[in-house]
PDB file of N, CA, C, O and CB in Angstrom:
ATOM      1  N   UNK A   1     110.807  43.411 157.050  1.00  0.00           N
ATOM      2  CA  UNK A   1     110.543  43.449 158.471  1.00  0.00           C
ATOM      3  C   UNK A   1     111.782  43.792 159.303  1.00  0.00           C
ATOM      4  O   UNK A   1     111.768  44.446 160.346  1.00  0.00           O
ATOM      5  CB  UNK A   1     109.988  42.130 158.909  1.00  0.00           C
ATOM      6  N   UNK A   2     112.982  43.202 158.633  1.00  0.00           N
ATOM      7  CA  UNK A   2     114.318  43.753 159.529  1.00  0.00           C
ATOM      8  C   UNK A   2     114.514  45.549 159.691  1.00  0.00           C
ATOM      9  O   UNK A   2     115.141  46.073 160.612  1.00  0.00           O
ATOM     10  CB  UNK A   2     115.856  43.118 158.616  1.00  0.00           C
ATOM     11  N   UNK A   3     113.903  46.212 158.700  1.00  0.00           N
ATOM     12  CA  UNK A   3     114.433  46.973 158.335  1.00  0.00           C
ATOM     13  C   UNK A   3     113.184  48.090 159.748  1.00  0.00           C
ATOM     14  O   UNK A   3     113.686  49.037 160.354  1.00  0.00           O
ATOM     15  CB  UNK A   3     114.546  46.973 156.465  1.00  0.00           C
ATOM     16  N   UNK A   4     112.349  47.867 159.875  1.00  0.00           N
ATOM     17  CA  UNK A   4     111.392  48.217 160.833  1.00  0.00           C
ATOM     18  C   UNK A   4     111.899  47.600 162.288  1.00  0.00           C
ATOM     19  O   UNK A   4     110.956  47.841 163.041  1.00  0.00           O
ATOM     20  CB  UNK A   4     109.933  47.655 160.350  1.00  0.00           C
ATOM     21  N   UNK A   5     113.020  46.863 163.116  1.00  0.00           N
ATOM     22  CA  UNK A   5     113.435  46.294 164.008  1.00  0.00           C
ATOM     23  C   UNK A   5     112.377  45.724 164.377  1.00  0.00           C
ATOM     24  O   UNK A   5     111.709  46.320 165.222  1.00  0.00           O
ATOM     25  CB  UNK A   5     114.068  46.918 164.804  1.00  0.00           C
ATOM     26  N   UNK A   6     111.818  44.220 163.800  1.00  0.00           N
ATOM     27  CA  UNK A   6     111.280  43.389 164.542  1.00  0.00           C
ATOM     28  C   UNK A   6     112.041  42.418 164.760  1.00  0.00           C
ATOM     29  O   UNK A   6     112.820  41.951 163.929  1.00  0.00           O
ATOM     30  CB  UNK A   6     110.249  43.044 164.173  1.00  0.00           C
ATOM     31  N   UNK A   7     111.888  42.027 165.888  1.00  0.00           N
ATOM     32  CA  UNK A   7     112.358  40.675 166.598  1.00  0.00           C
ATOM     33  C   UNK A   7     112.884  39.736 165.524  1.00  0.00           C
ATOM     34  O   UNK A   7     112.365  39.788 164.409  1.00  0.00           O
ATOM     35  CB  UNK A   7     111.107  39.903 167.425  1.00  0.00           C
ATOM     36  N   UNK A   8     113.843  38.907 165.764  1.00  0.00           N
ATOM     37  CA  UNK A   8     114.013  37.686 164.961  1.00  0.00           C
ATOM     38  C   UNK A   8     113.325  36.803 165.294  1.00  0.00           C
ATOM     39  O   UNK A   8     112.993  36.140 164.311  1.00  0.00           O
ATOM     40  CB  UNK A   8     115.131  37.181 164.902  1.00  0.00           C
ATOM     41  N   UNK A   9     112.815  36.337 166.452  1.00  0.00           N
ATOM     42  CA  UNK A   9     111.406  35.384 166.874  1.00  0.00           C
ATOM     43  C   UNK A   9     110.414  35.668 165.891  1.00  0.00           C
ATOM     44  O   UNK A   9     109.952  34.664 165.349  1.00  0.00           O
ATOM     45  CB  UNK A   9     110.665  35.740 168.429  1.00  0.00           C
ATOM     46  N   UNK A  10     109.917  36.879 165.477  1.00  0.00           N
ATOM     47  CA  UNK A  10     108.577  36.944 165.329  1.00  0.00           C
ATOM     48  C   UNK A  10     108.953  36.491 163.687  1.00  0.00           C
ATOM     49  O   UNK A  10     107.889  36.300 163.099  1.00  0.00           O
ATOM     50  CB  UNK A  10     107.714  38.541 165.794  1.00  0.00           C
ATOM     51  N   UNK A  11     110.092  36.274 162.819  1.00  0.00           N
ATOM     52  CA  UNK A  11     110.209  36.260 161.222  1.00  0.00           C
ATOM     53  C   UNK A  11     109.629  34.470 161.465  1.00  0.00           C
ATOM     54  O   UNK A  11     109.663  33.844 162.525  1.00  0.00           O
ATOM     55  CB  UNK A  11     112.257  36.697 160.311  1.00  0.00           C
ATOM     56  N   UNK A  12     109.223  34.073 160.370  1.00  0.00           N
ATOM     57  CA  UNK A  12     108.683  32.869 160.052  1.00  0.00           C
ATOM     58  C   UNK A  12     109.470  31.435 159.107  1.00  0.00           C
ATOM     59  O   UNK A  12     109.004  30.445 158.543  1.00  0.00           O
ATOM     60  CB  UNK A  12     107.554  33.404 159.380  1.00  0.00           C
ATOM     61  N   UNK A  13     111.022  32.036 159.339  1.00  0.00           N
ATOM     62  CA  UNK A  13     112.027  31.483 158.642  1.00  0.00           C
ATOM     63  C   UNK A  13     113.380  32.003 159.578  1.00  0.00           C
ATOM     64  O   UNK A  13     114.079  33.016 159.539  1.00  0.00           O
ATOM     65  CB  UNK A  13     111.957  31.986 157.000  1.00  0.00           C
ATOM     66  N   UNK A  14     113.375  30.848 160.382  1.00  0.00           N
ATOM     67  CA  UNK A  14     114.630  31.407 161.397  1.00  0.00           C
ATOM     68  C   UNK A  14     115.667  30.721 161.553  1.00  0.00           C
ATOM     69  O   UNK A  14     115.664  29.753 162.313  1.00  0.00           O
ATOM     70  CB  UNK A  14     114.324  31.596 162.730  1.00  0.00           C
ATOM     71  N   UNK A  15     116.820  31.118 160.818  1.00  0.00           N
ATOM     72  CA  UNK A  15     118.411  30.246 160.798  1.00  0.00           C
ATOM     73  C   UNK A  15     117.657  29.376 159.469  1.00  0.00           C
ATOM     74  O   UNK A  15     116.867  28.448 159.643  1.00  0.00           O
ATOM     75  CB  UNK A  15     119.057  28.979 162.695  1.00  0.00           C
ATOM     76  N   UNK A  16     117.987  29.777 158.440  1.00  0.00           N
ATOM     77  CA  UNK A  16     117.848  29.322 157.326  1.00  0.00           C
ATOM     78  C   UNK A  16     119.076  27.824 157.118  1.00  0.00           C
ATOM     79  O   UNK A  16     120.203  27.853 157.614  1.00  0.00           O
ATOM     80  CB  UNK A  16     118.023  30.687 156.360  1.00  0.00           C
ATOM     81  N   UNK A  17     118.684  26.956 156.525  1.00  0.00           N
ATOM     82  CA  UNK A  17     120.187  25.983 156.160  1.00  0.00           C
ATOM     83  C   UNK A  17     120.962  26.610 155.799  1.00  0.00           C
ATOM     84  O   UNK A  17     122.031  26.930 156.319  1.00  0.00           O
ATOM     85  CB  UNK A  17     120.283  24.940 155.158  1.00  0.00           C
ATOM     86  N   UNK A  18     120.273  27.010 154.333  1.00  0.00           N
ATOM     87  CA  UNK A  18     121.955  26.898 153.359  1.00  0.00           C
ATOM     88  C   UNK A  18     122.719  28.363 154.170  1.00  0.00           C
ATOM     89  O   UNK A  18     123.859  28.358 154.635  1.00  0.00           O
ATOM     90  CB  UNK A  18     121.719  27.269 150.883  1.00  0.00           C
ATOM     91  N   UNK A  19     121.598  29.762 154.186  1.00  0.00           N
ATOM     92  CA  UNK A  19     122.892  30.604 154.646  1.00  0.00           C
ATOM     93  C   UNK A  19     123.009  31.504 155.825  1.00  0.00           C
ATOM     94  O   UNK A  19     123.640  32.547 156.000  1.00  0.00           O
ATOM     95  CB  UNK A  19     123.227  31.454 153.649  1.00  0.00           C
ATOM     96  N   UNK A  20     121.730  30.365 157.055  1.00  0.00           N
ATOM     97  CA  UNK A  20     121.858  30.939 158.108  1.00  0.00           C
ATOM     98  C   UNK A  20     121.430  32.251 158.646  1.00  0.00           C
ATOM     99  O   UNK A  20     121.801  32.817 159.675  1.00  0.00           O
ATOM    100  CB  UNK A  20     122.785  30.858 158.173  1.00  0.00           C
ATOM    101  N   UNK A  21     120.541  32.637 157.709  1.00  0.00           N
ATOM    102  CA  UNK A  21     119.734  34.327 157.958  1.00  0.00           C
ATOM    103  C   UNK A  21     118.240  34.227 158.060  1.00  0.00           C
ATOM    104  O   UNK A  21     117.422  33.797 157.247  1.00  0.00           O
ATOM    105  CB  UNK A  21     119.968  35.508 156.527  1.00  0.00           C
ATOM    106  N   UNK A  22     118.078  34.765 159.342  1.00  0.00           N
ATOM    107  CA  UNK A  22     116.593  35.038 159.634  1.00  0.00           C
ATOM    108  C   UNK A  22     115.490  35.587 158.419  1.00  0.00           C
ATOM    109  O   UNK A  22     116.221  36.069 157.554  1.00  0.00           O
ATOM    110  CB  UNK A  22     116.632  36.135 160.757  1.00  0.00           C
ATOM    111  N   UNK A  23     114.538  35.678 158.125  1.00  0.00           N
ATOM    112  CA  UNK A  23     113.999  36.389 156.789  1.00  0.00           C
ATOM    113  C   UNK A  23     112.555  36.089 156.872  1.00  0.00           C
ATOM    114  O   UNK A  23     112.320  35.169 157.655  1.00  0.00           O
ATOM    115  CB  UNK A  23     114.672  35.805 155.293  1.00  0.00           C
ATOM    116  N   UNK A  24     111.814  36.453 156.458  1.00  0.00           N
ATOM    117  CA  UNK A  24     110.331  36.724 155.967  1.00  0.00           C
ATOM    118  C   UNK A  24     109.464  36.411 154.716  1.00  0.00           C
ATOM    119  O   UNK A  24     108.823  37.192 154.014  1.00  0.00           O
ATOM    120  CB  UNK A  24     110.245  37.880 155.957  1.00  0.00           C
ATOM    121  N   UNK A  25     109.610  35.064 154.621  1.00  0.00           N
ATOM    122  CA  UNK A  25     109.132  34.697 153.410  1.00  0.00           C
ATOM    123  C   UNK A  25     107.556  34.725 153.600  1.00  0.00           C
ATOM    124  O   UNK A  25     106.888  34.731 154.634  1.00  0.00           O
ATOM    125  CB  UNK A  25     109.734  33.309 152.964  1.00  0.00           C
ATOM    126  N   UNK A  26     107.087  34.742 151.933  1.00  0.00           N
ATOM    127  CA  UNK A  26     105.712  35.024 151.676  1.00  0.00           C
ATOM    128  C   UNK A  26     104.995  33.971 150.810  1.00  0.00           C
ATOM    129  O   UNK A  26     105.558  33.555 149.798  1.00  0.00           O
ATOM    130  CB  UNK A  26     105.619  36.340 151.036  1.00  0.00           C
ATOM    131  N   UNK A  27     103.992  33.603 151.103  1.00  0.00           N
ATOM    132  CA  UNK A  27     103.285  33.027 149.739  1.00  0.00           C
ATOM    133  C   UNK A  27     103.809  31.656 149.958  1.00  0.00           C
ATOM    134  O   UNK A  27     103.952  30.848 150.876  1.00  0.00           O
ATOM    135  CB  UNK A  27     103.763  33.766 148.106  1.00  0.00           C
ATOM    136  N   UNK A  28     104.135  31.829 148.060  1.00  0.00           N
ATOM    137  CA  UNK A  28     104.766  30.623 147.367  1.00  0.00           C
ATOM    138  C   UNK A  28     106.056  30.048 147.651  1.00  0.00           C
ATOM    139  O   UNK A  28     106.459  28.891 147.539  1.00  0.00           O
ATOM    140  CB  UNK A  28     104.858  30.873 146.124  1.00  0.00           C
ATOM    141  N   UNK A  29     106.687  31.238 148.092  1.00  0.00           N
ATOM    142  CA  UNK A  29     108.403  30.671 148.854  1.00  0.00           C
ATOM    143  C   UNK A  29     108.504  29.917 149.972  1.00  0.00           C
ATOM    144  O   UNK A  29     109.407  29.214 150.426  1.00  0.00           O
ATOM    145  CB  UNK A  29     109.357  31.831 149.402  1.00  0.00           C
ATOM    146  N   UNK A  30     107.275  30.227 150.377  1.00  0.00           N
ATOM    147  CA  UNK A  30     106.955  29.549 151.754  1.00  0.00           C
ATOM    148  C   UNK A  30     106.594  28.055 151.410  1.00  0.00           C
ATOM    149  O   UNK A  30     107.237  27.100 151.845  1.00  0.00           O
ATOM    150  CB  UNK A  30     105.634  30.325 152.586  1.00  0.00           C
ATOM    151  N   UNK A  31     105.670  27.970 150.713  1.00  0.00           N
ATOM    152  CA  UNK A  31     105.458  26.396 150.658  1.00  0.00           C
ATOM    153  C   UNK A  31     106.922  25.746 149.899  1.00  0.00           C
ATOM    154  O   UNK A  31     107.260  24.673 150.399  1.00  0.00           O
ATOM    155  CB  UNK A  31     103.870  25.994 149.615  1.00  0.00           C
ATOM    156  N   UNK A  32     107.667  26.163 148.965  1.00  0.00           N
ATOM    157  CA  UNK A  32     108.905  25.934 148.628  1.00  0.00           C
ATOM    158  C   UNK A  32     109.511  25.409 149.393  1.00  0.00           C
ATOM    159  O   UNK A  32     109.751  24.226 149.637  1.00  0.00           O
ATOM    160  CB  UNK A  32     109.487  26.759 148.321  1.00  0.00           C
ATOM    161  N   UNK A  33     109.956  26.907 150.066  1.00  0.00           N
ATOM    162  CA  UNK A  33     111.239  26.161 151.414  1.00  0.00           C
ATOM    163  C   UNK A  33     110.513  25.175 152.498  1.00  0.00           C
ATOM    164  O   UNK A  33     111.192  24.771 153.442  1.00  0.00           O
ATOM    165  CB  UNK A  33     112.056  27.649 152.646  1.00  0.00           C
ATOM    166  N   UNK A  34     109.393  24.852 152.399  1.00  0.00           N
ATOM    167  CA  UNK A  34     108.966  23.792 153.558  1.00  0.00           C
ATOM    168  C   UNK A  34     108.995  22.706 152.846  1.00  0.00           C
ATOM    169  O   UNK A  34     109.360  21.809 153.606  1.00  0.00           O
ATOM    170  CB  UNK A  34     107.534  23.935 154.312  1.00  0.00           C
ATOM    171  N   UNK A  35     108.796  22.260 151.721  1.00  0.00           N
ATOM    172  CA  UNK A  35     108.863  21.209 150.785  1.00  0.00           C
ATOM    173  C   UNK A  35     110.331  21.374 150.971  1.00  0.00           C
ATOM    174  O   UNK A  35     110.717  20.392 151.604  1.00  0.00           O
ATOM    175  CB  UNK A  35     108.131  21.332 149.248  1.00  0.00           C
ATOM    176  N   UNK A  36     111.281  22.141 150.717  1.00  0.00           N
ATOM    177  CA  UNK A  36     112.591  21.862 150.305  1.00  0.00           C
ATOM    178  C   UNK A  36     113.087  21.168 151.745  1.00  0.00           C
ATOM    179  O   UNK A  36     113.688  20.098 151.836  1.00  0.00           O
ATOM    180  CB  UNK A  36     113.468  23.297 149.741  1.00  0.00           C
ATOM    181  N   UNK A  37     112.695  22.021 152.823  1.00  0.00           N
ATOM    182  CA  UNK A  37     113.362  21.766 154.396  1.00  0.00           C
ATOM    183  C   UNK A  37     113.035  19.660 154.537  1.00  0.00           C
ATOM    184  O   UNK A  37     113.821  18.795 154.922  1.00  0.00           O
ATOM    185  CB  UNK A  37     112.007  23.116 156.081  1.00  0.00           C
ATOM    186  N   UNK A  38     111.631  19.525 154.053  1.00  0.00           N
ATOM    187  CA  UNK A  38     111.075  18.555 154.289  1.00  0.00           C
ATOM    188  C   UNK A  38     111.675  17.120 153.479  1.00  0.00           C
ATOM    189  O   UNK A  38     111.682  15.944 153.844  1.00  0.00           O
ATOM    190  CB  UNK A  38     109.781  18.961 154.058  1.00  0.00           C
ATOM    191  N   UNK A  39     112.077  17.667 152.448  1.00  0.00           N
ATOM    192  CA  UNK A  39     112.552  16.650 151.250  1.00  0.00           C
ATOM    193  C   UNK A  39     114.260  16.747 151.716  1.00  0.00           C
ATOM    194  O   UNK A  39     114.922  15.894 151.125  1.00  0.00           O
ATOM    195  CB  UNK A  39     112.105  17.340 149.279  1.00  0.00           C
ATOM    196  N   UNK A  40     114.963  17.508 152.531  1.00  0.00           N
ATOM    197  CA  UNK A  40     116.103  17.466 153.140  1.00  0.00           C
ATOM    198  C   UNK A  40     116.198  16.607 154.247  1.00  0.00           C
ATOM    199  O   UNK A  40     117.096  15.817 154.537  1.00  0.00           O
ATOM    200  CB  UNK A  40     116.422  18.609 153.455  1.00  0.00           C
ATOM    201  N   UNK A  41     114.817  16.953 155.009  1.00  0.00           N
ATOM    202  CA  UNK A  41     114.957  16.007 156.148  1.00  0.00           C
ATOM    203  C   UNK A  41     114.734  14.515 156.146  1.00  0.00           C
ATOM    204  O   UNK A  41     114.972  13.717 157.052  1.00  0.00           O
ATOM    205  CB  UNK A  41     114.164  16.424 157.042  1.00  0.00           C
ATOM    206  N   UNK A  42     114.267  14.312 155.034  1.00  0.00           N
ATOM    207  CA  UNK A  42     113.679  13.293 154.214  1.00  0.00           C
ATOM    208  C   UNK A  42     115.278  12.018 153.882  1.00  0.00           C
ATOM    209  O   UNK A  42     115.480  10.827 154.121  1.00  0.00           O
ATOM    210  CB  UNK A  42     112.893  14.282 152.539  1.00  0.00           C
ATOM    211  N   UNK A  43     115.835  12.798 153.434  1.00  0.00           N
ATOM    212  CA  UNK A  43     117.144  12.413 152.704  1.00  0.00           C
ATOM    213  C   UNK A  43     117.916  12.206 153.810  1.00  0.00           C
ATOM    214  O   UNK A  43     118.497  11.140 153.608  1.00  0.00           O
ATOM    215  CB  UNK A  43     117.807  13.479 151.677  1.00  0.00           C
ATOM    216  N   UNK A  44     118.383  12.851 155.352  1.00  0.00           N
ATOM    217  CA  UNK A  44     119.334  12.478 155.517  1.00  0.00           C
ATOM    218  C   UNK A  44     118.364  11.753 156.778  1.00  0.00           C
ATOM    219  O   UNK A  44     118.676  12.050 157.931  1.00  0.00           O
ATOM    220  CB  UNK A  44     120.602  13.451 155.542  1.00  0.00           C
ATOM    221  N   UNK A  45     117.590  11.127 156.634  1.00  0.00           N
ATOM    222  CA  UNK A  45     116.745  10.048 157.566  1.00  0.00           C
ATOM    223  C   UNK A  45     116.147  10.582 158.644  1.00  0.00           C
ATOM    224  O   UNK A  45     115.663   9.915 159.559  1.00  0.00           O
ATOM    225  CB  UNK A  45     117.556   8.940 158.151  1.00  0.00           C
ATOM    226  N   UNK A  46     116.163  12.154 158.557  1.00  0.00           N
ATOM    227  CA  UNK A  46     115.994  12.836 160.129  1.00  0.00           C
ATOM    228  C   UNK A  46     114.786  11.815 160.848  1.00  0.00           C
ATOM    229  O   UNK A  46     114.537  10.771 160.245  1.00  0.00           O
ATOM    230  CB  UNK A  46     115.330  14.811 160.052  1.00  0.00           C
ATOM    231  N   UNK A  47     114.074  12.097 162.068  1.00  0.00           N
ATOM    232  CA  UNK A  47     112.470  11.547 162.537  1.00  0.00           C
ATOM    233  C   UNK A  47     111.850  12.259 161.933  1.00  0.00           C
ATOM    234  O   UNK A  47     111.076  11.667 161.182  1.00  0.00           O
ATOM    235  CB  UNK A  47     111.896  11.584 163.995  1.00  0.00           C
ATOM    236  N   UNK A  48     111.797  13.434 161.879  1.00  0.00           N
ATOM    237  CA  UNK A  48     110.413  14.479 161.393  1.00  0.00           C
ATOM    238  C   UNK A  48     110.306  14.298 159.861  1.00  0.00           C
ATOM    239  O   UNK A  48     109.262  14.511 159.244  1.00  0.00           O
ATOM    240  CB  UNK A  48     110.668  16.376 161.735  1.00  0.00           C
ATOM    241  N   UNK A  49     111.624  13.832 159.212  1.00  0.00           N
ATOM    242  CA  UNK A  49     111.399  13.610 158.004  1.00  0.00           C
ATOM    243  C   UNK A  49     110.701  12.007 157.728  1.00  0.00           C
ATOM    244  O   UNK A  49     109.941  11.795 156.784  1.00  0.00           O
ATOM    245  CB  UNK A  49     112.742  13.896 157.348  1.00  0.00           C
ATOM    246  N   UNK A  50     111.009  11.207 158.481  1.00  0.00           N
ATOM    247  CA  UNK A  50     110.530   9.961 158.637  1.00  0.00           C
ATOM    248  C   UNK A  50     109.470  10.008 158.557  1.00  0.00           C
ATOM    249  O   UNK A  50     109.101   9.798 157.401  1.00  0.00           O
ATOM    250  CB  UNK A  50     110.777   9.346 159.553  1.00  0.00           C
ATOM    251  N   UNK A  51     108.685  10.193 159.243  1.00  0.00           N
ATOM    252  CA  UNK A  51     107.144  10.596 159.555  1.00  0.00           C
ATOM    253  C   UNK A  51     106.230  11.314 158.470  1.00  0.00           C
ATOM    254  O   UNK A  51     105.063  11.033 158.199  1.00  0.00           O
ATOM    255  CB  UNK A  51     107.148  11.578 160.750  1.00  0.00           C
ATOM    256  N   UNK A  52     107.206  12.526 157.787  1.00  0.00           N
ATOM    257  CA  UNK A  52     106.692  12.948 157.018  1.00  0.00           C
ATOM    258  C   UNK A  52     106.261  12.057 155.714  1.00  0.00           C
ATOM    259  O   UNK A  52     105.230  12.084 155.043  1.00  0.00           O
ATOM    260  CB  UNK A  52     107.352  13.868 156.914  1.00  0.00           C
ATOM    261  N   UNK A  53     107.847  10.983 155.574  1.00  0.00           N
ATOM    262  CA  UNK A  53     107.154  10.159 154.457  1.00  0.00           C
ATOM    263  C   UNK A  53     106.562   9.036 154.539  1.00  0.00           C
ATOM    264  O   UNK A  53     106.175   8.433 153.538  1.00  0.00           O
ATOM    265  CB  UNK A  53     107.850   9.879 153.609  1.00  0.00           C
ATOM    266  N   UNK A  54     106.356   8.439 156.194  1.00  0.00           N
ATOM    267  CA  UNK A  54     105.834   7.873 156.501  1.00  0.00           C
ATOM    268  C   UNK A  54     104.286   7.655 156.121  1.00  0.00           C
ATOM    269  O   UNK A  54     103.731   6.585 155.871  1.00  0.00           O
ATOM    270  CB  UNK A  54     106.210   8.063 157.326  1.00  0.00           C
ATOM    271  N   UNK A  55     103.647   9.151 156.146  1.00  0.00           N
ATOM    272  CA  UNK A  55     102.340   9.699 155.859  1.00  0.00           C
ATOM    273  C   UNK A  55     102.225  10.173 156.922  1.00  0.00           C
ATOM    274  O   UNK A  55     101.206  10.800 157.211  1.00  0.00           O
ATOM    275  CB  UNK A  55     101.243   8.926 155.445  1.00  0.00           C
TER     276      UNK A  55
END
C-alpha cells in the first residue's frame, strides 16, 4: 500500500512497537500482532491490558 501513496491513517498497523513503521498487515499476522500488542499490555499492567485480562 506504501508503494501506491496511501495515507499512513488509512494502514491498519500504525507506529508499530518494536520498529516504529506504519505497515499493512493481513490475515493471520493480524490476529498475532494483536495478541502480541495485548499480552504486552498485559505485562507491563497497562488499563487496556487490565481489562483485557480482566475478561
Amino acid at each position: 500500500p506504501r508503494q501506491f501513496k496511501i495515507p499512513d491513517w488509512f494502514l491498519n498497523r500504525k507506529k508499530d512497537h518494536k520498529d516504529g513503521r506504519y505497515s499493512q498487515v493481513v490475515s493471520n499476522a493480524l490476529d498475532m500482532k494483536l495478541r502480541d500488542d495485548l499480552e504486552r499490555l498485559k505485562k507491563i499492567r497497562n488499563h487496556r491490558g487490565l481489562r483485557h485480562y480482566w475478561g
